[in-house]
N, C-alpha and C positions, 0 to 999 in steps of 0.2 A: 583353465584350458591350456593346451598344449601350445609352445611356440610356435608350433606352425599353422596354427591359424592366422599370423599374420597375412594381411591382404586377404582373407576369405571370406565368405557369407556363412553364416550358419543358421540354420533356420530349425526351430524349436515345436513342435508339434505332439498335440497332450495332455497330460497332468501330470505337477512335477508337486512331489509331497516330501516335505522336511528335508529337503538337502542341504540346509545350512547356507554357506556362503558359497556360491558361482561365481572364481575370479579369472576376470579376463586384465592378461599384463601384456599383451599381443598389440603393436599398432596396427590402428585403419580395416579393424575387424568389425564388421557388421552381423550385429545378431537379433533377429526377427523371431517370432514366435507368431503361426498362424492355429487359431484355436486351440490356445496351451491358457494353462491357469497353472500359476505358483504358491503353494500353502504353504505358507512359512519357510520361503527358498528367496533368498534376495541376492543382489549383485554388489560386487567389487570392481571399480572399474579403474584401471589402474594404468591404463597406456594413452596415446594419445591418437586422437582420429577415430576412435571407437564410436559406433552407433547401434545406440540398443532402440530396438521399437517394439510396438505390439505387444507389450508384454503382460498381462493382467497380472498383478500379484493379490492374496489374501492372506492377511499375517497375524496374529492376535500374541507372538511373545516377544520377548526382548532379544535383540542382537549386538550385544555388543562384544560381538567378533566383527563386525561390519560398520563399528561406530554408530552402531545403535539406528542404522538407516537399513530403509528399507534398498536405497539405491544410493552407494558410496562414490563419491568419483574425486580422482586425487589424481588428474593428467589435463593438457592442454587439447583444449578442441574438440570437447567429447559431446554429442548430440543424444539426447533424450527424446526419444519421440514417440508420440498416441500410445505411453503407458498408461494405463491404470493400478493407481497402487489403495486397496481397499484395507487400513491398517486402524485396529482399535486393539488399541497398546491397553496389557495389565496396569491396574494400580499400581503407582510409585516409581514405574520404569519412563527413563528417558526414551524418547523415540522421536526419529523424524521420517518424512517422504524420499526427501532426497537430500544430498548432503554434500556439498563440495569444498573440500577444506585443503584454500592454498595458505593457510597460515604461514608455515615456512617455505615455499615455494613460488608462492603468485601465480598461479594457473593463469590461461586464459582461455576464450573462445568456446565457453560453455553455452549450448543454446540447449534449452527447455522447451521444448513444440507441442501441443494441443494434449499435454497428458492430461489428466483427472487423480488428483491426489485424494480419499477423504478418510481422515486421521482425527481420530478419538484418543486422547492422550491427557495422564492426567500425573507427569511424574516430575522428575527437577527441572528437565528440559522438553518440550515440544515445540517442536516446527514442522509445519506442512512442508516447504525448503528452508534449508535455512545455509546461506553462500558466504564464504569466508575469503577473501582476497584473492579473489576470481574475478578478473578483467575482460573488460568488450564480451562480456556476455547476453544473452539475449533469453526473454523469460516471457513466449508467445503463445495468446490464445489456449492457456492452460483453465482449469476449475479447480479450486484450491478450495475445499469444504473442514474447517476445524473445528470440533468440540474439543474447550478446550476449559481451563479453571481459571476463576479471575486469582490474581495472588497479591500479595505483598512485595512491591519493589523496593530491594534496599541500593539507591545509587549510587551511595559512594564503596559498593562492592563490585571490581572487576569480576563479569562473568567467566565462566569456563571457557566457552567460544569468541574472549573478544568483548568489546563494549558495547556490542547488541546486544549480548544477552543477558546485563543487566535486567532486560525484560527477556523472562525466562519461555516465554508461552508467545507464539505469534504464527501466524496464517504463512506469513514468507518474511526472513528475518535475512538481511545481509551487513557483511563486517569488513568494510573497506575492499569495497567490488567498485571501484572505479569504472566508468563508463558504462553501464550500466542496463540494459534495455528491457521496462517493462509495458508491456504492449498486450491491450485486448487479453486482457484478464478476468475473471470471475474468480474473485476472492473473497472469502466470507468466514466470519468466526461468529461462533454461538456458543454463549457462556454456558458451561453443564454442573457448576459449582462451583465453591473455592474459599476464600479467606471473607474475615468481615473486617479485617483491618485494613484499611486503605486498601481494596479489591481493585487490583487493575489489569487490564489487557488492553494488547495493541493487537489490528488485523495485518497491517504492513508496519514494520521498521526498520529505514535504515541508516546504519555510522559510518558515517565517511564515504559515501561513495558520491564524490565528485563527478560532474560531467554525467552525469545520469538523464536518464527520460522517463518518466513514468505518463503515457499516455492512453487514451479510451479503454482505458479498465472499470470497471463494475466495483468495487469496493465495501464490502458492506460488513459493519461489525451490531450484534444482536444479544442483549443481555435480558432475557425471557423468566432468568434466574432469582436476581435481585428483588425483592420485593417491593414496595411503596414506603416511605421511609426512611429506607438504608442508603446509605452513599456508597455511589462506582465508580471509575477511573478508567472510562474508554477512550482508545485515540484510533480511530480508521488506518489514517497514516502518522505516522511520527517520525520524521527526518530531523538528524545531528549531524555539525559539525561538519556540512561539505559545501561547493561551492559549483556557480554554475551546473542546475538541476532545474528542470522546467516539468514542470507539473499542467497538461495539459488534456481536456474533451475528455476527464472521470467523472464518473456518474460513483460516489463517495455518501455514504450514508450512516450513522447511528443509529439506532433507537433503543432507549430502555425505560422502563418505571420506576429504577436507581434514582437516586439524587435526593436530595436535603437541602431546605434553606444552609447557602454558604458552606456548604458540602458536598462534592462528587462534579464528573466531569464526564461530556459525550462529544467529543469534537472528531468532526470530519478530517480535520488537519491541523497536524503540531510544530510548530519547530522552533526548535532551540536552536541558537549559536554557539559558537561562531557559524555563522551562513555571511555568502555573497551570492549575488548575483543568481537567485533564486524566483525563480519566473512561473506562478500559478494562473494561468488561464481557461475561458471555456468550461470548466468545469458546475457540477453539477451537486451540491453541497446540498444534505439535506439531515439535519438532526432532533432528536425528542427526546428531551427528560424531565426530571421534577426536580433539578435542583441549577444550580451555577451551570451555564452553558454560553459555547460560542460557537462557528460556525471557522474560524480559522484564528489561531491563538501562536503565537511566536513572542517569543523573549530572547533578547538580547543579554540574559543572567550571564552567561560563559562566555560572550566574547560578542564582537559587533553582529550586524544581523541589514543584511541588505536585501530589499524585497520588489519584487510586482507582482500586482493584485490586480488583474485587469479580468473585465465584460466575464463574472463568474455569476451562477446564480447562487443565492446563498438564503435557505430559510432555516431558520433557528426558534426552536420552541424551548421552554424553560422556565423556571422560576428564580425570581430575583428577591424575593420574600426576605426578611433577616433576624423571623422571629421562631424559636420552635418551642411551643408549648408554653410561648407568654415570656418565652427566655430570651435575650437579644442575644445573636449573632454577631460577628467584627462585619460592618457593613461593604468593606471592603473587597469582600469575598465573595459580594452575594451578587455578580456581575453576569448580565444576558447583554450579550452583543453578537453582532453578526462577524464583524473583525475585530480580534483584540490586538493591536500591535504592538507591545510592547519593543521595537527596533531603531535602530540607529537609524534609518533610512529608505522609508517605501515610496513609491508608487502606487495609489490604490485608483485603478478608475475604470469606470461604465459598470459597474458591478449593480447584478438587482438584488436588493437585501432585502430581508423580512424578518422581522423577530417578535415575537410572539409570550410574552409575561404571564405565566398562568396565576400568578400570584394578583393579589389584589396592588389597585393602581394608586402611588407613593410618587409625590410630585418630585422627592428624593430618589427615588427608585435607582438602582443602577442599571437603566435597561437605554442601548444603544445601537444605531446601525453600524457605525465604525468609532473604535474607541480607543486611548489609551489613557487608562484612568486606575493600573496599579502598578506603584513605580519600580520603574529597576533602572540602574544607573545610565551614565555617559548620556553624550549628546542625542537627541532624538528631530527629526527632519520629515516630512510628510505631506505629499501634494495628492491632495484629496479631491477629485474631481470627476464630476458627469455621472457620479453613483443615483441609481434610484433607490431612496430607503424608506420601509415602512416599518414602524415599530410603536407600539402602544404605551411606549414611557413618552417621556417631555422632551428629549435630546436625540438628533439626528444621529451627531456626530460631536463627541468630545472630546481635547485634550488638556491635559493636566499642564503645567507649566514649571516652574522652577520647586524640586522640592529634594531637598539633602542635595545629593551628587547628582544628581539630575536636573537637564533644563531641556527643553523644546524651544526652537527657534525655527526662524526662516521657512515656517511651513504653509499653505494653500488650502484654504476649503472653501471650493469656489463651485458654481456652477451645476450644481447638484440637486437634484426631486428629493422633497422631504417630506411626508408625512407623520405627524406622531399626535398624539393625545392632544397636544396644545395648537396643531396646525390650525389655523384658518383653511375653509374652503372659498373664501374670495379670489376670485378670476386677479391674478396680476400679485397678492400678498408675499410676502415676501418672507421667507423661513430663517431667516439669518441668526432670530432670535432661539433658532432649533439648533443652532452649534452653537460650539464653548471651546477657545483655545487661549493657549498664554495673550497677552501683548506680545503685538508685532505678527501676528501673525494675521495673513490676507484672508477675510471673509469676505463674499460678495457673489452678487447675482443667484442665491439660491433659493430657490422657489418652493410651490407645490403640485407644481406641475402645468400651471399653466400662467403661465409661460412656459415651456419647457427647452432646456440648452441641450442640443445634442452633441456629441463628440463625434469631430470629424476622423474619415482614412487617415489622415496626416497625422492624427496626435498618439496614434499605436504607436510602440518603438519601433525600431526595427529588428529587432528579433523574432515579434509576433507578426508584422508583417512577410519576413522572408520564410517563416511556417507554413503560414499560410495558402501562401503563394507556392511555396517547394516543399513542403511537407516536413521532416522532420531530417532528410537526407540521411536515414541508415538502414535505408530500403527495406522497413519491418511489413512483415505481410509476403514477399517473393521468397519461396523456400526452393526456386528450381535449382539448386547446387544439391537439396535433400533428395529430390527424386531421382537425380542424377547418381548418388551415392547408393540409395536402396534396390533403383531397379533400370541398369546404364543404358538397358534395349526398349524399355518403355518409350512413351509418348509426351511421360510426363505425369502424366497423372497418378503415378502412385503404384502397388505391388499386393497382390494378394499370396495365395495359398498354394503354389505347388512347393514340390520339394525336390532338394537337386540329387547327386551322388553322391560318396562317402557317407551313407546314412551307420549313425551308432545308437544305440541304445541308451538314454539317457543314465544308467547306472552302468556303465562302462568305465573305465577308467579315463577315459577322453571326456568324460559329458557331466561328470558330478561335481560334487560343489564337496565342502567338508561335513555335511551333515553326512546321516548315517539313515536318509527316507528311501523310497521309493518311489515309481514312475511308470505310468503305463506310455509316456511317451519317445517319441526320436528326437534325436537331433544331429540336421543335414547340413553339411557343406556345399558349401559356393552353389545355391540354389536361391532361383529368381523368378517372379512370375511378370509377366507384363499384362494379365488380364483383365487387372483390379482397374472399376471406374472410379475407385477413392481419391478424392480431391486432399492438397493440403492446403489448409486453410484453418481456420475459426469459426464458431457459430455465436462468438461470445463479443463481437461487436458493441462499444457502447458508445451511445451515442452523446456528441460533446456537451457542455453546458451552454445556457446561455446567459447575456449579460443585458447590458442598458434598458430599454424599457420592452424587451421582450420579457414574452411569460415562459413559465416553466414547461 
């Protein structure tokens, strides 16, 4: 588009066929599209203050004139909003939805608002988004639908994009996007094929992005694929390497029929270290397979790993079995737990756990509500309290104690509801015999519920208190600076359908892109309507987890 569209509306009205790439390098240009559809016409966005909305697109080839995205943005401040990008990429082509790439630059201020992405991708790279060193950005009330292939991860291979895309395939993938805001989400991957060697996919991943929020999003990863037997390698979310990230009110889900005695994985949530100061609450965990499972898995392999695990609900179904076809398994592997924490340093409490052993019942079994029981090194620390756990092994809650480079000390498992296989139901019985941790560590007062200890307002940090109380303080949900931007005479609520003056013909030399399609449509400058009663908002609300002795 022409420079001087800076400061102007353009409004798009239509069918816009194979134009290739539409770049706007214009700041603070706003471009709308009322009943336009784009087939195989995508955008470059390249200035900053640019607002694209309303856009439908429908794409079925590859662009990599556009970085292989159906919507490129490579500037500070650029807003996305109630596009729909409807995109099922050829075999073997990289493709993504949208694509903001500050690698050498550091963008900022990218907000994503109530688009609908849904991406059919089956080539080196897919991402529904996938954000590269893009700061204080904001990623609201979107639907993020992927078919995508489970694959083989090779980790100690720097990806293309960054060291997210070690995991080449994911719903929304970001690469050191500090500050982060994902809010009121509906994100979902469903496996449509892929590899038999170690098959994995993630729905959400992200590296490095510190100071992050991932809150009341819907989460859900779906392997329909795999058969009974085979082992898979799902992780809903998977966060590396950042600090201060609160993970809060997701409704986070698995399910597949993947998995193998001591083979394959379905977890709600992953994280690897280094991590600090890492805060999952509220949340609403819920996962199902046939082999090795947990319901939140964190290792401190790569460097220390600081956690809270507070009032989340968490049910985990799985097999802890270690035999296949009469063959033993390393029994070490064959672990059903609700928390696995392998970390330097948690907080785990009010949490309701359930975990669920499909396999037959082994007084050995490795089946647990809160565990850590496969070693990985340095010091390990753990105050475990006010958890309700049911789980159909012999052990609430275990820790391992001094073994090679590793030792657990100074840790708490107090005050906790325990049921499992071996609980007593007598009034007053005492569960103590239902945890295992080193010497020296405090066991006491854990029950089976009646008695029951509750945790007080007081013993929340205060982190989770002043959420509570004030919310998250980055005002996610009030988008009136967007309505302000789209339509300056409205009310508020939002812009429809007229069209202003300077109208051109989309295959003008003012209105095309670098393909070589056609168009039955216009496209008008500095045109506004105030008529529209379109609300901005979300319909993708979810609702938080819960924790202590509420139910699901």
């Amino acid at each position: 588009m022409k420079s001087d569209y800076a400061n102007a509306t353009l409004v798009f009205n239509g069918s816009f066929d194979n134009l290739g790439v539409i770049k706007f390098y214009s700041k603070d240009t706003v471009v709308n599209a009322i009943n336009s559809s784009f087939y195989n016409t995508v955008f470059d966005l390249g200035a900053s203050g640019i607002v694209l909305s309303n856009v439908h697109m429908v794409l079925d080839k590859e662009f990599s004139k556009n970085e292989y995205s159906a919507i490129f943005v490579h500037a500070d401040n650029v807003t996305v909003y109630n596009c729909t990008i409807d995109y099922n990429a050829p075999k073997d082509v990289t493709s993504f939805g949208i694509y903001s790439d500050g690698h050498d630059d550091d963008f900022v201020g990218l907000n994503i608002i109530n688009n609908t992405i849904n991406l059919s991708g089956d080539g080196s790279y897919n991402y529904g988004i996938l954000l590269r060193n893009t700061h204080d950005s904001v990623v609201y009330g979107n639907t993020i639908d992927c078919q995508l292939p489970i694959k083989y991860i090779n980790y100690a291979f720097q990806g293309v994009y960054g060291a997210v895309s070690k995991d080449t395939d994911a719903a929304l993938a970001a690469d050191y996007c500090e500050n982060l805001t994902l809010s009121n989400n509906y994100i979902h991957t469903t496996v449509s094929g892929g590899s038999n060697w170690y098959p994995t996919l993630d729905t959400v991943v992200l590296y490095g992005c510190s100071y992050s929020l991932i809150e009341n999003n819907t989460i859900l990863c779906e392997d329909f694929f795999t058969p009974v037997g085979q082992d898979n390698y799902l992780q809903a979310l998977d966060l590396y390497n950042l600090n201060d990230v609160t993970v809060i009110g997701n409704k986070i889900s698995v399910f597949t029929n993947g998995g193998k005695p001591g083979m394959g994985t379905a977890y709600p949530i992953q994280i690897n270290g280094p991590v600090y100061n890492v805060k999952i609450a509220f949340n609403n965990l819920t996962t199902f397979n046939r082999g090795p499972n947990t319901g939140i898995y964190s290792q401190n392999f790569y460097g220390d790993t600081f956690i809270d695990i507070i009032s989340n609900f968490i049910n985990v179904t799985g097999d802890a079995s270690n035999t296949i076809d009469g063959y033993a398994t390393n029994p070490n592997w064959c672990l059903l737990s609700g928390i696995e924490a392998q970390d330097t340093g948690d907080n785990i409490l009010n949490n309701t756990i359930i975990v669920n052993n499909l396999g037959d019942y082994k007084s050995a079994g490795n089946v647990y509500g809160i565990s850590y029981v496969q070693n990985t090194g340095g010091g390990h620390t753990y105050n475990i309290q006010y958890n309700n756990i049911t789980t159909n092994g012999n052990y609430g809650v275990k820790l391992i104690g001094k073994v090679k480079d590793s030792d657990t000390y100074n840790s708490t498992i107090s005050n906790n509801v325990i049921n499992t296989h071996t609980t007593s139901n007598r009034t007053g019985a005492s569960t103590n015999r239902q945890v295992e941790g080193p010497s020296g560590t405090l066991i006491r007062n854990n029950t089976n519920g009646n008695p029951k200890n509750v945790m007080s307002e007081d013993y929340y940090p205060d982190w989770l208190k002043d959420y509570v109380r004030n919310g998250s303080g980055r005002g996610t949900g009030d988008f009136a600076w967007l309505n302000r931007i789209l339509n300056p005479s409205s009310n508020g609520t939002g812009f429809s359908g007229a069209v202003g003056n300077g109208t051109a013909h989309s295959g003008s030399g003012n209105a095309h892109g670098n393909g070589h399609g056609s168009s039955d449509g216009d496209v008008s400058g500095n045109g506004t309507d105030s008529s529209s009663d379109a609300v901005l908002g979300s319909d993708h609300d979810a609702a938080p987890g819960v924790g202590g002795d509420a139910s699901p």
